[in-house]
N, C-alpha and C positions, 0 to 999 in steps of 0.2 A: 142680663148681659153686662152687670155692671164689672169692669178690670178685665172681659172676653173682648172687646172689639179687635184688640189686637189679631187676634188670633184671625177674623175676618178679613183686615188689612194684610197681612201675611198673606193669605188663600187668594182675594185680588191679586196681589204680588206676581203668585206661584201660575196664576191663569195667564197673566201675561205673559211672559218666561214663556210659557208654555207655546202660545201662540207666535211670538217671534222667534223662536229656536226650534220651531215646526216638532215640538218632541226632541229633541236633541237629549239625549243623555244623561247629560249633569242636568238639567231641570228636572226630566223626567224623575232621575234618581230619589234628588232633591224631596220635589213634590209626594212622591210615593212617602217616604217615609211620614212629611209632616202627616200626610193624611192619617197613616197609619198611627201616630201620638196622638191625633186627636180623637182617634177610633175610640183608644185605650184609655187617655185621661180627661180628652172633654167632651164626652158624647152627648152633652147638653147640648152643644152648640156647633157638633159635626155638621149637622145638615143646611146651618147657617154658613159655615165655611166651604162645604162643599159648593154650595149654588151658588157660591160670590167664587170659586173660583172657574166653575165651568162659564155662570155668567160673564167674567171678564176676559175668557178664554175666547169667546164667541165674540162680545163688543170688540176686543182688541181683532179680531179677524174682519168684524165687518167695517169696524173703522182702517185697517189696513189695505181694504179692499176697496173700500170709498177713496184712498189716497193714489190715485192715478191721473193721466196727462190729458188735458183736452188738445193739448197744443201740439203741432209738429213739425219739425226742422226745416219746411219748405218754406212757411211762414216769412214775408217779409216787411210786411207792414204792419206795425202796432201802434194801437193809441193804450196809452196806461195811465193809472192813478198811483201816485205814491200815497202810500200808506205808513211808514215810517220815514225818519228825518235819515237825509244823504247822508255820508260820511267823503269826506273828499283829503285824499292822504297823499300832499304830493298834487304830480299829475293824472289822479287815479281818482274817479270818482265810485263808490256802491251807495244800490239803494235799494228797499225791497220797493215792488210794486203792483198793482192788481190791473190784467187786462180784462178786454171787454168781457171776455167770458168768464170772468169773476176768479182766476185762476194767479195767485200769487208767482213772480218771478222774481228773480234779483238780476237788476243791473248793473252792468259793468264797462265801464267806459273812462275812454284815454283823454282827458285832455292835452288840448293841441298846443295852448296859450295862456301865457298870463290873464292875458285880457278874459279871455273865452273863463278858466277860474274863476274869475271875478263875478263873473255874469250867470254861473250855474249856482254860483254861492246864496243865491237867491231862491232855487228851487225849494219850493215846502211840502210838507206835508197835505194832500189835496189835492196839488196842481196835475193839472189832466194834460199831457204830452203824447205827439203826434209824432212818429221819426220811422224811416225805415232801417232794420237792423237784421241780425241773424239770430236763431236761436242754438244752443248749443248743450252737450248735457256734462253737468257739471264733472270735473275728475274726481275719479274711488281714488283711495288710496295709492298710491304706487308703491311705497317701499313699506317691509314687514312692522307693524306698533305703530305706522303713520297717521297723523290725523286724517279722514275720512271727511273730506267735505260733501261729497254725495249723499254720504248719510244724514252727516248734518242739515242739511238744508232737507235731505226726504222727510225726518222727522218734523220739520216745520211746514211739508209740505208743498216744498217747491223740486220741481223737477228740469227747472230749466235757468241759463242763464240767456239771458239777453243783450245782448252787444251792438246797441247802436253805432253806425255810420255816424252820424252827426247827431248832436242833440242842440237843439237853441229855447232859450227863453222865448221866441219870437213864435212858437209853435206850441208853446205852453199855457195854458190857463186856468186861474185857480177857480174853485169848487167849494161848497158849502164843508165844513167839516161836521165829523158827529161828535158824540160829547167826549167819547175815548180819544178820539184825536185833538179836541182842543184841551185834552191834561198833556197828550205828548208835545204840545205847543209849549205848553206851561212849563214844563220840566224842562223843555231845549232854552227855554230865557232863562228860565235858573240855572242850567249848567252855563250859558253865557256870561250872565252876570256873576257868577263867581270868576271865572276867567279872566274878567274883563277887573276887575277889584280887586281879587288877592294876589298876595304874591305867586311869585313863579313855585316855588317851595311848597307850597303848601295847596297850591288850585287842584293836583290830581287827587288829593287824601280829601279831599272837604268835598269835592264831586262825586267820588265813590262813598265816603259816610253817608251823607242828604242825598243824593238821588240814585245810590246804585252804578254809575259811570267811571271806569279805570280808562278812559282811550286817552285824557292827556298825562296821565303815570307814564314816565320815561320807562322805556320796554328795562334796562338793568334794575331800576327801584321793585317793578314789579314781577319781574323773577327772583328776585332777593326775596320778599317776602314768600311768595309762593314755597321758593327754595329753603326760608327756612320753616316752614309750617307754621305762617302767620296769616296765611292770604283770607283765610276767615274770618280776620280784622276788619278786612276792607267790604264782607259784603253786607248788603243789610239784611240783618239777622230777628231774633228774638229779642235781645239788647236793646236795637232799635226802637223797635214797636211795644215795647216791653215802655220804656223810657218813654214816648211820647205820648202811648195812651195814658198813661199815669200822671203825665204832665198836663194834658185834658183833660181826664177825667175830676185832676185837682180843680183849675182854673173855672169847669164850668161849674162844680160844687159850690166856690166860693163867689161865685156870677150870682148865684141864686137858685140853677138848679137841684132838680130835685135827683136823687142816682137814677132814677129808673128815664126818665128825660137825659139827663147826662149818658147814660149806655145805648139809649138809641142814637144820640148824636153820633156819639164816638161811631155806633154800627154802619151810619151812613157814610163817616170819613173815613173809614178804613179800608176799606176798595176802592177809595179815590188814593189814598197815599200808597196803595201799591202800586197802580198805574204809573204814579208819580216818580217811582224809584225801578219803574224798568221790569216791574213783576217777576224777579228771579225767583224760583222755586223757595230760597230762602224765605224771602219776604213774602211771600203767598203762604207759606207757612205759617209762620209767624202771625201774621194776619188771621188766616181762618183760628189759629190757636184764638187768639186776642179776642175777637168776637165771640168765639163762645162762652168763655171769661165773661163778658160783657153782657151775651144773654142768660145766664143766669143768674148778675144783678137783676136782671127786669122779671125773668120768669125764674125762681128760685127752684134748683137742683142740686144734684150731687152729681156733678160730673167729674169724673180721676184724671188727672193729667195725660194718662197711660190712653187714655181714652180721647179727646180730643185730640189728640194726638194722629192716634188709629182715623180720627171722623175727614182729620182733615189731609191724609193720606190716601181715604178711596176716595175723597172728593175731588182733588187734584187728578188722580188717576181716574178717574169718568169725565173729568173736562178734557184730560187730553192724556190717553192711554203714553204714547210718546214720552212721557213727563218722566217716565221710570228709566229711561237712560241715559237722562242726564245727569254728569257728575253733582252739580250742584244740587241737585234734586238726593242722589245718594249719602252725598254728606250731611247735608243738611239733618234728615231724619233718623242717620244713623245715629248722630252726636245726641240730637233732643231725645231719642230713648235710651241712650246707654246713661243720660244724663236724668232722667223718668225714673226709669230702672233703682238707678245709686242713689237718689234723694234722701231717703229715710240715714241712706249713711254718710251723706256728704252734710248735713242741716242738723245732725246730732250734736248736742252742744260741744263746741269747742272753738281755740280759735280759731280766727279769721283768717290766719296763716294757711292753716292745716286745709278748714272748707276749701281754701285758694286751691293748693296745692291737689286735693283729692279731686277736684273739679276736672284742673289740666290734666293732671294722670286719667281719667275715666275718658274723658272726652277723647286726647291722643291716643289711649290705645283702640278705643271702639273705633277710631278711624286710621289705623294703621292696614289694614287687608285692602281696602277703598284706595288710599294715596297708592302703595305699590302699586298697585293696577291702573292706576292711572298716570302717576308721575313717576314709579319707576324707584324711586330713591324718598329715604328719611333725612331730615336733619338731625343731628346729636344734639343739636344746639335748641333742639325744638322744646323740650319740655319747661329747661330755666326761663326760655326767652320765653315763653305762654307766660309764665309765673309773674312775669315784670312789665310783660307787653300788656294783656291782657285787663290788670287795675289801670293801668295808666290808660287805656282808650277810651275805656268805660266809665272811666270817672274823671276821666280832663280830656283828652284829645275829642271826644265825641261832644260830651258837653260843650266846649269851649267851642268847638266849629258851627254847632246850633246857635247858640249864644253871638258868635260872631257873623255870621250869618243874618238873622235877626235883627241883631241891634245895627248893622250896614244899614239894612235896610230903612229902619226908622227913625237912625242917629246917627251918624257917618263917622262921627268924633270919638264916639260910646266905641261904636262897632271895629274903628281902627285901633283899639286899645285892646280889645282881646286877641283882634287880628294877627299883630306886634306878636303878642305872648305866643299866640299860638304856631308863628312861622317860627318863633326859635326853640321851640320844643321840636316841633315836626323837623327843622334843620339836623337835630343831633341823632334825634329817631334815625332819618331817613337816612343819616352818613355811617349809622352804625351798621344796620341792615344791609347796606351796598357790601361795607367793608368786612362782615361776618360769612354774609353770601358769598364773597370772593376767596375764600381759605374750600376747598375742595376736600381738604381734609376733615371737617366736621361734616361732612354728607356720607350715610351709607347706603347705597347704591346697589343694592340686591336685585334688579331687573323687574319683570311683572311676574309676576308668581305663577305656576297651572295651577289646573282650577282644582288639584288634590291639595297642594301647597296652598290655595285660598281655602279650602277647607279645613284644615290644619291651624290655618292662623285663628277662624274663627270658634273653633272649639279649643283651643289654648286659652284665647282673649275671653272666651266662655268662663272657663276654668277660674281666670284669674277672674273675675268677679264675683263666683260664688266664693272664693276663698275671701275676697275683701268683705263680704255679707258673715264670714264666720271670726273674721278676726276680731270686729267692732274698734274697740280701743288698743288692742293688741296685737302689735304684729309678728306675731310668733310664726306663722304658717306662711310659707314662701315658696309651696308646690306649684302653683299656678301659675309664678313667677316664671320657677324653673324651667319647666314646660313650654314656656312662651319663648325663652332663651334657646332653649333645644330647638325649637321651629324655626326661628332666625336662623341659627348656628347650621341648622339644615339646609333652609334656604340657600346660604351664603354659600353651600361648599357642593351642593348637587350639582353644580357643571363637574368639577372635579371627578364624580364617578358616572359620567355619563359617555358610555364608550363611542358615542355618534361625535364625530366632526360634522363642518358646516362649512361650505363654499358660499357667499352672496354676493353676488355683483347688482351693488347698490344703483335705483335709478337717480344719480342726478347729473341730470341734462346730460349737458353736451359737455361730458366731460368722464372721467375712470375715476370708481372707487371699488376697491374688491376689497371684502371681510372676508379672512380666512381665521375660524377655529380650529384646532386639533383636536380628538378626542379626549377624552377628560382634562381638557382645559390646558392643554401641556404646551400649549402658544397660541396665542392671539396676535395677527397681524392685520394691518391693512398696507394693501396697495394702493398708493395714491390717494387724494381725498376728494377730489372734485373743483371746483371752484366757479362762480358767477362773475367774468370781468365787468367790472363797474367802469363808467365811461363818466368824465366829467360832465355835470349837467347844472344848470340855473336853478339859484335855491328854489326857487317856486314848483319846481319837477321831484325836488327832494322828497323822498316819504318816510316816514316816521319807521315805519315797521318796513324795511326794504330784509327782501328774500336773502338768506344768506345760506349757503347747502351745510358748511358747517356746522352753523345755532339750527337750523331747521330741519336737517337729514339724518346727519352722520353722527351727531354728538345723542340725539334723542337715540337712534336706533341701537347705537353701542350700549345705554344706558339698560333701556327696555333689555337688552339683553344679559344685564348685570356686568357689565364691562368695565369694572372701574382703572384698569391698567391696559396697557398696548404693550408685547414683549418686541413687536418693532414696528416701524413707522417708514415702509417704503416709500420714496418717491421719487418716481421713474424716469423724471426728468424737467425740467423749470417752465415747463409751461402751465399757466394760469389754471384751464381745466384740469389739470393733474393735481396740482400741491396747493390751489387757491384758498383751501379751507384747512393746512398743516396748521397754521398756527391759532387759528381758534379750538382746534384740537388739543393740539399743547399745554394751550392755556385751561382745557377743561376736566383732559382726560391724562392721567399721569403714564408718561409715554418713557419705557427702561432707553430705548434706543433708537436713532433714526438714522435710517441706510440712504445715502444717497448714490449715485454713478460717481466713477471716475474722474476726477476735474470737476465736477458738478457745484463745486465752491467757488467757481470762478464765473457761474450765471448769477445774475444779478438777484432776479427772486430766491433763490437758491442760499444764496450770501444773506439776507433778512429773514430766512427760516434757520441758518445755522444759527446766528445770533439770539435770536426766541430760543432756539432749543437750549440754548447755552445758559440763558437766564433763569431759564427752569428746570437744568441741571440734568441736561437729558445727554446721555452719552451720544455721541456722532462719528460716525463709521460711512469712509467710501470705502463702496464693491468693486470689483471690477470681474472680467471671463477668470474663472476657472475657481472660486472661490465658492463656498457654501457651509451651510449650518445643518444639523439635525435634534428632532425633537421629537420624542412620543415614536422612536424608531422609522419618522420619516424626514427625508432629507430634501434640501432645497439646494438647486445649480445655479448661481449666476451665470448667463448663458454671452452674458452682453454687460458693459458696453466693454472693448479689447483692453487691454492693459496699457500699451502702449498711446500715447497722445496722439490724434488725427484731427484732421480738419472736417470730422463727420459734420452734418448738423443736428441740431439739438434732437430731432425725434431720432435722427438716427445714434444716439449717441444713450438711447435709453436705458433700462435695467431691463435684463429680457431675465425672467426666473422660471427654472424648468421643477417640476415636481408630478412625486405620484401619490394621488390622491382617492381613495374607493375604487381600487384597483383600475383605475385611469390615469392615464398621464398626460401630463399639462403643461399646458407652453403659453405664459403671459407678455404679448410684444411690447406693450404699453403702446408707442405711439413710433415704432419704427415703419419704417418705409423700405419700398422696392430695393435700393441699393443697400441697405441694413440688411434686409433679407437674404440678401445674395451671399454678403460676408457672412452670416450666420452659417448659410448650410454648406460653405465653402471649407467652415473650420470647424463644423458638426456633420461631415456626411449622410451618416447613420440614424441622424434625429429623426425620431417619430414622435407623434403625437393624437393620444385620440379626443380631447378641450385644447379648445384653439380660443385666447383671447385675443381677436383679429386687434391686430393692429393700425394705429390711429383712425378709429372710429369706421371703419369701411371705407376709407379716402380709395380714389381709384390710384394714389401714388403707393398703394399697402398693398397685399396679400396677393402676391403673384404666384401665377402658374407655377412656376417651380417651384414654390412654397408649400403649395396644396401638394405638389405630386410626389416630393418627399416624405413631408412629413403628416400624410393620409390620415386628418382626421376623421374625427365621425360626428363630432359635432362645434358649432363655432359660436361665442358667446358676442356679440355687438354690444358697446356699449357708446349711447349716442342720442343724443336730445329728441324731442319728441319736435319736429315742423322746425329743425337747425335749418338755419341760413347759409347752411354748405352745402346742403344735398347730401348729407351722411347717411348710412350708407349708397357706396355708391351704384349702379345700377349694377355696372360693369362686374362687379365686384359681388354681387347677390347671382346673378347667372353663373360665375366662377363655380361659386359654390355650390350652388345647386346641380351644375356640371357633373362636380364632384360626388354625388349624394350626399351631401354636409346636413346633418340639422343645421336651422340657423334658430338662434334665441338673439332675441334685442331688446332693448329696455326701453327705447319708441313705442314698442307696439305690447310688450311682456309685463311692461313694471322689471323690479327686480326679482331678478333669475337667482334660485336658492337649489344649493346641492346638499342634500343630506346624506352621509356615507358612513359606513363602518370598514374596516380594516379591508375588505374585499371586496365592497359593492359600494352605488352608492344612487340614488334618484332625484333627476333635475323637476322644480314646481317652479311655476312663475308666479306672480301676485297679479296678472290681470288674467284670462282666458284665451 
């Protein structure tokens, strides 16, 4: 079996896959073939792979099937144990926790007060609480590439949130802990105590090196890295554990042990230092790696790297099947074999440059299919900055943070000496990173790839590694290359020949955003962006990570969709839910033009988005009735707001745009009202319409009777918060339409509402059921 485990680890893999995609297709495909390569060239060890993949096929179903609810929604008294450390952001506290019936929740809860903060800041790990609350079931996704926190938490195995009423210390009592929870004890005083000592600069990087922790990285620091494909700096890796067993294994050698005493040591502390740093799939990695290194000091073998590799791959995946869809879990093992794999040709003598260099280039490309599908976009910037980032962590920013660390601890004087050195390193580090990240221009931005285009990538990225196995010292042969170029190149340009347009009317809140493409890519618009009014509030209520629809909705989903331009940038009118998120837009996504109304420079919000757009060199154009554009042989009417200056007010004053679109035609109000509506079909008699984007959110001051009976649609898009504080829509205003035989779609109840269409047809899908 010796260099075959892989092949095992794969076949678990393919079992899984199998089981969570019920047979789906692409696994199906997938898996067929591998089976059929190992028919053909490793029938040694087909039936070893076969039974690890039916067997995983089956453990993933019956551990799927074990993952269900004892608890339900009538529930209103719980007593629970936390089981990990609170997090309190703001005035927002989570925690996970385990009720009487042994069944993990996470809680969520408002605080009321300062005071009340103070006094929950003391909740630990153990303490057994008493509180009446509700249970609730977490939100799926709403909008299309969104993060999935339902899933999230199903994979960890919770299926409920919990929402106490009040919570008090006064009802709480602590509990014995077990030895796993007094290392999460451990590790919460060490991320304290560095918080509490280091500088501001430097407390999020030395938290995340030593214990695996980014929560106090300032959210732009740690989008910069991310953004530019560094964020594998911050997590604890091989590097780490790499580094400290060796720092062990030295120190107990020259204590006086013996190796074979020294490798059990080290065996027994290296399940506690992963507890220690948060047990990410990296570091469990790395770990199981580490230890078998270590047991065969004690019990001498030949084991291939290729191979413990592969041991600590199904072991992870039988401790918790789950563990395969985590990113970090994917990156993690995809880099340590592409970097298994290249060894013989990254270690061949040469310099120190070159190894560098073939390192970052193996490692970056084996994780370029992975990042698109997940983040969407590449750095350009990524491969130099690995080259200079990369020595510098591993051989001073890591060290030095250990070192400074340590010596705090034993010397305070020692320990603020390295400290010193190491805030003005991480200072110019961290200002670089902010300021490299902020150029938009060095990010390529190709969307998440289908799953033929991930197929593509990894038999190109294939390609190019047996060509780097034949060049050795010579790089003469660039086929590989080329091919991986043509994949990009494809990537980058298949919206362009994809004859489907796309309508989305995006869910955020209580508020309009609509994504309109045209068939091969011949215009990218949006309507409006959305926005969250923020209300002044006491620092102590302030949260670190507060929801923004911008950063969190519209800017991800454009991306996800490879959007790195807007050919224009509607907005319909100055109010907050409409244009609250244009300029985080602006600032991210490079926008040819922004169409406002009429006069629309003389609202105040309005007047601070023309200025943004100005700064970043974005053309600005007011619309007004009777003007419009065409593109991709379809055309758009401004229908509103009149030419002439009135004392309308602002919703009635909005951009009304008429168009036809899979052979429907479309009438968007934005947020006009009854008396807009009257002047519309007063100076459009003959308007028809079969998409109706009811205007301002179903208010019962919108979509009047004479509006339906003119312009007779046939279906009507809401778009409006889920549990708004207005009553959106309005009762009044749903029976109209049903009146009428309207469909209604709403993004309360739908998620966002997506139109797929070609030149003559076109089919409405929602993202919830």
């Amino acid at each position: 079996m010796k260099g075959n485990v892989i092949y095992i680890a794969l076949s678990a893999v393919f079992g899984i896959l199998l089981g969570y995609f019920s047979f789906h297709v692409y696994p199906l495909v997938f898996s067929s073939f591998y089976v059929l390569f190992l028919l053909l060239r490793k029938r040694e060890i087909f039936l070893f792979c076969l039974a690890a993949m039916i067997g995983l096929y089956a453990y993933f179903i019956y551990t799927d099937g074990k993952n269900r609810t004892m608890l339900n929604d009538t529930m209103t008294q719980f007593s629970v144990r936390f089981v990990a450390p609170v997090t309190i952001d703001g005035d927002r506290l989570i925690g996970t926790a385990e009720t009487s019936k042994r069944e993990k929740v996470k809680i969520s809860y408002r605080i009321r007060s300062q005071e009340e903060k103070q006094r929950l800041s003391r909740l630990s790990v153990g303490m057994v609480c008493s509180f009446s609350g509700v249970l609730e079931i977490p939100e799926p996704a709403r909008n299309p590439y969104a993060f999935n926190y339902k899933n999230y938490l199903y994979f960890q195995r919770i299926h409920w949130l919990l929402k106490p009423h009040a919570l008090s210390l006064d009802n709480c009592r602590p509990t014995p802990l077990s030895f796993h929870e007094k290392l999460i004890m451990v590790r919460q005083r060490g991320i304290a105590y560095i918080e509490q000592h280091f500088p501001k600069e430097t407390i999020g990087i030395v938290q995340a090196l030593v214990y695996g922790e980014r929560e106090q990285m300032s959210e732009t620091l740690l989008e910069g890295y991310q953004k530019l494909g560094l964020i594998h700096l911050l997590a604890i890796s091989g590097l780490h554990v790499t580094m400290l067993t060796g720092m062990g294994f030295f120190l107990a050698i020259r204590a006086g042990m013996t190796r074979e005493t020294a490798a059990l040591l080290l065996l027994f502390l290296l399940p506690m230092y992963t507890l220690l740093t948060g047990a990410s799939p990296s570091a469990v990695r790395a770990s199981l790696m580490a230890g078998m290194v270590l047991i065969t000091l004690k019990w001498p073998t030949k084991l291939l790297p290729i191979d413990s590799l592969s041991i600590a791959c199904i072991i992870m995946l039988l401790f918790n099947p789950y563990t395969l869809f985590q990113a970090g879990f994917q990156l993690s093992f995809m880099a340590a074999l592409a970097l298994i794999l290249s060894s013989h040709t990254i270690l061949q003598p040469s310099s120190s440059l070159r190894q560098l260099v073939l390192t970052t280039v193996i490692a970056q490309l084996s994780l370029l299919p992975l990042l698109l599908y997940h983040f969407f976009e590449i750095s350009l910037l990524s491969f130099p900055l690995n080259v200079i980032f990369v020595p510098l962590y591993s051989f001073i920013v890591l060290p030095l943070s250990l070192i400074s660390l340590i010596g705090h601890h034993f010397f305070a004087p020692i320990g603020k000496i390295f400290i010193f050195i190491l805030e003005k390193i991480l200072f110019l580090t961290n200002h670089l990173v902010e300021l490299l990240a902020s150029h938009s221009s060095f990010v390529l931005t190709l969307g998440r790839p289908s799953p033929l285009l991930l197929f593509c990538y990894c038999i190109a990225i294939l390609f190019v590694f047996v060509e780097f196995e034949k060049m050795h010292q010579r790089w003469q042969n660039y086929k590989g290359i080329f091919f991986l170029l043509f994949v990009i190149i494809a990537d980058w340009f298949a919206p362009y020949f994809d004859a489907q347009g796309e309508v989305v009317l995006l869910d955020v809140g209580q508020g309009d955003c609509i994504y309109i493409e045209l068939p091969y890519r011949k215009g990218v618009y949006l309507i409006d962006t959305g926005g969250v009014l923020s209300f002044s509030k006491p620092s102590w209520q302030k949260r670190k990570d507060e929801f923004e629809v911008g950063d969190d909705v519209v800017v991800p989903f454009l991306k996800a969709k490879g959007v790195s331009k807007l050919d224009k940038l509607i907005i319909t009118h100055g109010d907050y839910d409409h244009m609250g998120a244009a300029q985080t837009i602006i600032e991210q996504i490079t926008v040819k033009e922004l169409l406002i109304g009429k006069n629309g420079n003389e609202d105040h919000l309005q007047k601070r988005l023309i200025q943004a757009a100005k700064r970043h060199h974005v053309s600005v154009r007011e619309i007004s009735r009777g003007e419009k554009w065409n593109a991709a042989g379809i055309s758009f009417y401004a229908l509103s707001p009149p030419r002439t200056k009135s004392e309308a007010s602002r919703n009635n004053r909005s951009i009304v745009l008429y168009t036809k679109l899979g052979g429907l035609l479309w009438l968007f109000l934005g947020d006009l009202e009854e008396s807009g509506e009257q002047e519309l079909i007063r100076a459009f008699p003959n308007l028809r319409a079969d998409v109706l984007k009811v205007g301002h959110h179903g208010s019962d001051t919108s979509t009047s009777e004479a509006l339906l009976k003119q312009i007779k649609p046939k279906v009507a898009l809401i778009s409006v918060g889920k549990h708004n504080r207005y009553g959106h829509p309005h009762e009044t205003v749903i029976q109209r339409l049903r009146a009428y035989n309207i469909s209604i779609l709403r993004t309360d109840w739908h998620g966002a509402i997506q139109f797929i269409y070609t030149k003559k047809a076109g089919t409405f899908t929602t993202m919830l059921p």
